[in-house]
N, C-alpha and C positions, 0 to 999 in steps of 0.2 A: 642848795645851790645859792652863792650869791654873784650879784652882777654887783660889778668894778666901776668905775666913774665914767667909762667909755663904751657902759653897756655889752661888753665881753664876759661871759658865763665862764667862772673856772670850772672847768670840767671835773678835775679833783672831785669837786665835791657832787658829784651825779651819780646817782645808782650806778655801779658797776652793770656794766649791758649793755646799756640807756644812750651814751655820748655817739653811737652811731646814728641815731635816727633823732639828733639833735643840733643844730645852729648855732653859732659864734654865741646869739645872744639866747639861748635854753630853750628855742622854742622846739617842739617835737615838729619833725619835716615828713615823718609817717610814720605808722603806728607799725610796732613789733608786729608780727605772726606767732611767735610763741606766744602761749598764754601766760607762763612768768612774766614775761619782758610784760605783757600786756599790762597785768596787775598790778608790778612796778612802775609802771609810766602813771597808771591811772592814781599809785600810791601819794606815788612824787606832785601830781598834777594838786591833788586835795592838797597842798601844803600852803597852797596859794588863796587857800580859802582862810577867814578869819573866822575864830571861834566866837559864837554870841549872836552873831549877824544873821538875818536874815535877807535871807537874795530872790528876787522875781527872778522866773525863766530868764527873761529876757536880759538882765544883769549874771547870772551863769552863762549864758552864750559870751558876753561882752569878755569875760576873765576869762573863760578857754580862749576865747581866739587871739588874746593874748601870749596863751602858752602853746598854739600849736599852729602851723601853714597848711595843713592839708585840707581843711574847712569843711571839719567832719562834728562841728560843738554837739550838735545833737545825741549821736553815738558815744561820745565821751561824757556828757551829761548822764545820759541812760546806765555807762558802767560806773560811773562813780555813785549812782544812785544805788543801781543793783551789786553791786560789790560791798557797800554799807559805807560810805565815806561822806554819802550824804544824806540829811532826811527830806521827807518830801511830805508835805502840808497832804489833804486829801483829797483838795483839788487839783493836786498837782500843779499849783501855779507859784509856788513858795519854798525854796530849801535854806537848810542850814546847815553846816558840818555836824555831822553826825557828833554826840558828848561823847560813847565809843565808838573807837576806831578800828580797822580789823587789822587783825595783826599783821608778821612780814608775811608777803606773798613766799613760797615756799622755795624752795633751791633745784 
C-alpha cells in the first residue's frame, strides 16, 4: 500500500478482499469475518513494522492504531503474535518482526 501526498491509499495496491473494510487513508474500519481475509489483514498490518527494531507493547498499540478505527490493538497484537509475524521477548513486554515470516494466507 502506498499513501500519495494527500494521504489517500491507492487501493490498487491492497490485498484483493481487503479495500472493503478499509478507509481513504488504509486504515482497517473492521476486521473481516473470514479467517482468510483475517490472516490477510493481519499479513498486510505486519508490513508496517520495521525489520531489526524492537517495540515495547505500548509502541505496538501506538502503530496499530494507526492502521486500524475500530480500537481493537490488543486482539491484533495477540494475532500477529500468534499467526508468527511477530516475536515476543518472555516477558511479553518487547516484540520484533519476526526474521521468518509465514507465508500467503491461503486462497
Amino acid at each position: 500500500m502506498r499513501i500519495v501526498n494527500n494521504g489517500v491509499v491507492e487501493l490498487a495496491e491492497v490485498p484483493p478482499g481487503l479495500s472493503p473494510f478499509m478507509d481513504a487513508k488504509g486504515r482497517f474500519t473492521a476486521g473481516p469475518v473470514k479467517q482468510r481475509l483475517q490472516q490477510q489483514a493481519i499479513a498486510h498490518i505486519a508490513t508496517k513494522f520495521q525489520p531489526g527494531l524492537t517495540y515495547k507493547e505500548g509502541e505496538v498499540n501506538e502503530l496499530l492504531m494507526l492502521w486500524h478505527t475500530f480500537r481493537d490493538w490488543a486482539r491484533l497484537r495477540r494475532m500477529l503474535y500468534d499467526l508468527g509475524y511477530l516475536d515476543r521477548d518472555p516477558a511479553g513486554t518487547a516484540y520484533t518482526l519476526a526474521l521468518v515470516q509465514p507465508g500467503p494466507p491461503a486462497s
